[in-house]
N, C-alpha and C positions, 0 to 999 in steps of 0.2 A: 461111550455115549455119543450119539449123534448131534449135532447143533448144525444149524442153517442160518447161517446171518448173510443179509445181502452187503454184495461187494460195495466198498468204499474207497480202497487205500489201492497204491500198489501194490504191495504183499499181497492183496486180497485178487487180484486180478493176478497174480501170478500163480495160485494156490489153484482158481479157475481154468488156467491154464490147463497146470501140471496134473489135473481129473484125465484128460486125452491121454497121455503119458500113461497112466495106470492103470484104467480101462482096457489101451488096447495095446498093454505090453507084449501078450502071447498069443495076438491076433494075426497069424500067418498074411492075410489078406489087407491090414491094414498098414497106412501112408506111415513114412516115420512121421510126419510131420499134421499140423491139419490141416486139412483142405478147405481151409477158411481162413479170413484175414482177419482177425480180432482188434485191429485198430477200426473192425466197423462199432466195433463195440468199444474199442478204449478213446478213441478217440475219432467219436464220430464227426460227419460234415454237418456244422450247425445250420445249413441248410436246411436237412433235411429234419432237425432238430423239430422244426414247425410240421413236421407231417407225422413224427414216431417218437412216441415215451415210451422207455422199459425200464426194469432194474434187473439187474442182475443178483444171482444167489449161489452161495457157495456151502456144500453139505463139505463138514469135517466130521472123522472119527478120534477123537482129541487132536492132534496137532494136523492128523494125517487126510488130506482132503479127497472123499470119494466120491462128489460127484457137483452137478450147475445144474442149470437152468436159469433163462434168462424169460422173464415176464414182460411182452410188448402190448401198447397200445396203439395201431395205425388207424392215428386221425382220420389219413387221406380215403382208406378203408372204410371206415365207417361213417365219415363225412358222405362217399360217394353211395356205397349202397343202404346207408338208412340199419343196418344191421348191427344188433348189440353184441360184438364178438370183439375178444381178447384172444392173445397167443401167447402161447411160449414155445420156446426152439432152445438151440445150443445145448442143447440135452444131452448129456452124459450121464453115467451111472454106473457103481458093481452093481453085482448081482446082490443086492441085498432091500428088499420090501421096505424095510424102515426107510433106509435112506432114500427110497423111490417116493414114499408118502411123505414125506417130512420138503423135499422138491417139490414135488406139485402142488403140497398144501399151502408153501408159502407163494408160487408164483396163482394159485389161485388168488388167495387173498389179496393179493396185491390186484389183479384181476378186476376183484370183487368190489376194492375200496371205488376202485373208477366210475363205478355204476353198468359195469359191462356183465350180460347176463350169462353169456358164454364161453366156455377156452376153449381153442383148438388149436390144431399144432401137430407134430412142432414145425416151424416156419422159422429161416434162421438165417436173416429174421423176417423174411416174405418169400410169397412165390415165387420172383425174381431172381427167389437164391436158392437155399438148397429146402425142401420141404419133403416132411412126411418121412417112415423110416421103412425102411427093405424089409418086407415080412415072408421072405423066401426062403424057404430051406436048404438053400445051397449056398455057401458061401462063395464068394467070387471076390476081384479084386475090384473096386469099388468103380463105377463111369465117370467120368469127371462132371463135376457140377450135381454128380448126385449124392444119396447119403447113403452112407453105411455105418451098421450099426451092430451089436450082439444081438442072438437070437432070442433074446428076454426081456429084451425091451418091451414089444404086445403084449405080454403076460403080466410084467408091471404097469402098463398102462392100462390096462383094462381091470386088473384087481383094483385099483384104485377110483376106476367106474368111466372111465375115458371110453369110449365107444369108436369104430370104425365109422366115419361118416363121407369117406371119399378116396377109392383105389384109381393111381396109373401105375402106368404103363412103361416098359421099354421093348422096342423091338428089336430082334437082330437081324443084319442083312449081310449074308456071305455074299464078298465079289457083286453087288446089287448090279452093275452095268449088265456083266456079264452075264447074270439073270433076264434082264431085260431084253437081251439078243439073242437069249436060247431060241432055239424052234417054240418051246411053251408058250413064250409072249411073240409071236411073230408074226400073229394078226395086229394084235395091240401096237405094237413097233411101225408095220406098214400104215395104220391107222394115224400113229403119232408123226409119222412123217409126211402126211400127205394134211395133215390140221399144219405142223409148222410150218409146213414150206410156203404158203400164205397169208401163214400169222403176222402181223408186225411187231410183235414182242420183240425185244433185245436186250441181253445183258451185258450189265458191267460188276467189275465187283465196288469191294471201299476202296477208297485211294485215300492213302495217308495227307496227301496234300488239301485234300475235302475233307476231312474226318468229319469235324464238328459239324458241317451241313448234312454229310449223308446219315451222322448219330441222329439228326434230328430229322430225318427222311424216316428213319426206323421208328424212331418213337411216333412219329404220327401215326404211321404204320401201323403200330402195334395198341394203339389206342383206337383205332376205328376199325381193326378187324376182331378183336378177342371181345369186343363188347357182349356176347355172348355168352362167352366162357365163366365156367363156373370159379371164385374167386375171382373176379376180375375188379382190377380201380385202375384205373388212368395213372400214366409212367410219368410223372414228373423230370422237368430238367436233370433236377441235381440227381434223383435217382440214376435216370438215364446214364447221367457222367459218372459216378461209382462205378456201374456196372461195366461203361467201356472203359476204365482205368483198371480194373481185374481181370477184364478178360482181353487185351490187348495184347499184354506179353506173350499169349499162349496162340492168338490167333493166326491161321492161314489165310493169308487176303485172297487167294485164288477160290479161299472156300466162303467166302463173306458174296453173296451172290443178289444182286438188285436186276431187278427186270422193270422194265420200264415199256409203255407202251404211248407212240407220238410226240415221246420223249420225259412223258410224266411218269416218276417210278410209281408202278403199279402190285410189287410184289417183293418181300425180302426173304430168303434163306440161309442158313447158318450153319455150317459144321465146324465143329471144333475137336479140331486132333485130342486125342484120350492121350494127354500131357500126366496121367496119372501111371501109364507106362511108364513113362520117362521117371517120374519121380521114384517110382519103385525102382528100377535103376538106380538111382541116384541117393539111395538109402544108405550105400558102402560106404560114402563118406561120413566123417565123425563129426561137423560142422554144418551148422545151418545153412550159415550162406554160400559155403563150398557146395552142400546138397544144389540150394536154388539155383548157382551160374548153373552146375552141370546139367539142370535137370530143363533151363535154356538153353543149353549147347545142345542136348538132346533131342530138342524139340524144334531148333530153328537150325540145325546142321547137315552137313548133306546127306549124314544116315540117321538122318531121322524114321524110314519108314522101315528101317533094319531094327529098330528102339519098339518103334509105336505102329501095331497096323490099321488102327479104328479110328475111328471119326464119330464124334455125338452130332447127329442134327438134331435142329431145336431152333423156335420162333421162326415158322414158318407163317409168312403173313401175308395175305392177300385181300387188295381191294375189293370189295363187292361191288364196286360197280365201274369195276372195268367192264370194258365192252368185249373183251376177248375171254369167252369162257377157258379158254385151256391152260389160262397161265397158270393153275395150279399142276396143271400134268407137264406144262413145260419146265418149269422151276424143281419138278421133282427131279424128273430125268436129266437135266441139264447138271443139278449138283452130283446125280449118279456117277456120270461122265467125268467131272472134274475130277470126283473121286477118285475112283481110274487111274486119270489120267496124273494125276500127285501121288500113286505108288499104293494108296492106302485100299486093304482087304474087306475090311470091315466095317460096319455102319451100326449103328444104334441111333433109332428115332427113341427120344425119350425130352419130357415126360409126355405122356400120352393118354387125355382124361379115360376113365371109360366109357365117359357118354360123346367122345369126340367124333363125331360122323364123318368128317371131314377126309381124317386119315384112316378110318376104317372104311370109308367109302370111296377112298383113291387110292389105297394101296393094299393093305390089307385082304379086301374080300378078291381080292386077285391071286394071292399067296395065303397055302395051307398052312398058314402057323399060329402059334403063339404067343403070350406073353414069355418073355427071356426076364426078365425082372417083374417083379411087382411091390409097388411101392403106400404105404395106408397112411391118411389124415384122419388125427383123431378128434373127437370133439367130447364135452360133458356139460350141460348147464349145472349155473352155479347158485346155491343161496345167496340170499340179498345179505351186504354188508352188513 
């Protein structure tokens, strides 16, 4: 018999847990570990306590727990765009219908008591984190910072009446420089050299001795370019500081990239070594934190790029009114380069909306390819309380 009570105790967040554990035991492609910090959820920054309510839910089959979902309301969300929409995310599951229905019905209701018209998801537990789940037929080892999931997940979401209301993207870039310097782009190249060599754009990267000024160069950053973008609310402090507190340990500062123009930063880029090699690696060991050193040693050592060949970029951001059009063509090529030249093969732009003009109109419609992943947000309006 299935029961869903939401978490309250210790035991109940450990039971939460141990769903990941079960799910993706005979997952070839899946982390030992998961690729999320659950003290956002056990013990979150009461900070940001003022901007997001959820609860949390744990499906048992008598003692034995087969799946979560966690029900969020972001104030800051709905504060800013006026929109009646609830979420859930941390979504786990077997394969099994009851237990998919008996999840959603209670993170709806919970939803529903709010006065929120909508759920979409999953979001885990915003865009800022991991969102949406890989609706791709090919299984692969997961990008870091995105999600992976079983291929039955859209099947239980959508028998339950959850609808597709928003596909991205990743792309992949073998060797990108070296692309860039073939004879195929060699117009292009000539073109970009003779704009930069009278640009006055300059880059630097982050320096750890700046951090909290240039974290907060980025969130401006990132709140007066993405104002378009589809899900967008304004990145709050504490938000911000979560985010560089998680992704610090994994970061390349050579690949942390600020352009600045007359000395005012004008533009920020981001690659983030695929630190999920490394942890695949780092699976042989029997111990947690024996996994996490190694899986730093991996990732900040000097063969690292014998471990790990790819690079995620992502939060690319740019002033509108900078006066130097090019800085998005300089910011791209420029992180190519670094790539390069830090050993790494590989690239993956991800996430990448489908209505993003930006990156399909700077890079993309230049290169015959694909989507390499694709990723779906779902949504369903809900009965009133």
């Amino acid at each position: 018999m299935i029961t869903v009570r939401p978490v309250q105790s210790a035991r109940d967040w450990d039971d939460f847990s141990a769903v990941y554990r079960t799910v993706y035991r005979d997952d070839p492609h899946a982390l030992p570990d998961e690729p999320i910090d659950l003290a956002i959820l056990r013990r979150p920054n009461p900070e940001l306590a003022q901007e997001r309510r959820f609860q949390a839910f744990v499906a048992r089959d008598g003692d034995r727990p087969v799946g979560r979902v966690v029900a969020i309301h972001d104030l800051a969300f709905t504060s800013y765009t006026g929109e009646s929409f609830g979420f859930f995310g941390f979504y786990e599951a077997v394969d099994d219908h009851v237990v998919a229905t008996d999840l959603l019905d209670a993170a709806s209701a919970w939803v529903s008591v709010r006065g929120l018209a909508t759920m979409a998801g999953p979001f885990s537990p915003s865009m800022f984190y991991s969102a949406g789940i890989v609706v791709d037929a090919q299984p692969r080892l997961p990008l870091i910072g995105m999600p992976h999931n079983p291929p039955y997940y859209a099947e239980q979401f959508e028998k339950w009446g959850l609808v597709g209301m928003k596909d991205f993207y990743s792309y992949r870039f073998d060797e990108p420089y070296q692309m860039f310097c073939s004879d195929k782009f060699a117009r292009h190249k000539q073109l970009y050299e003779r704009v930069s060599a009278r640009s006055e754009i300059t880059f630097r990267r982050m320096r750890y001795r700046t951090l909290a000024r240039d974290t907060e160069i980025i969130r401006e950053l990132y709140n007066t370019t993405f104002t378009d973008f589809w899900g967008f609310s304004p990145l709050s402090r504490p938000e911000m500081r979560d985010l560089q507190k998680m992704m610090l340990p994994i970061l390349d500062p050579h690949l942390t990239l600020l352009a600045e123009y007359q000395g005012k930063p004008v533009a920020f880029f981001m690659g983030i070594p695929d630190a999920n090699q490394a942890m695949e690696r780092a699976a042989r060991f029997r111990f947690r934190w024996v996994r996490d050193v190694a899986t730093l040693w991996y990732v900040k050592g000097p063969k690292r790029t014998r471990l790990m060949d790819g690079v995620r970029v992502d939060m690319m951001l740019v002033d509108k009114t900078c006066p130097d059009r090019s800085v998005a063509s300089q910011v791209i090529v420029e992180m190519w380069r670094r790539i390069a030249e830090r050993g790494y093969t590989r690239m993956e732009g991800a996430p990448v909306l489908d209505d993003s003009e930006w990156m399909k109109g700077s890079v993309l419609s230049r290169v015959e390819m694909g989507p390499y992943r694709t990723y779906r947000i779902y949504s369903r309006d809900l009965d009133p309380a």
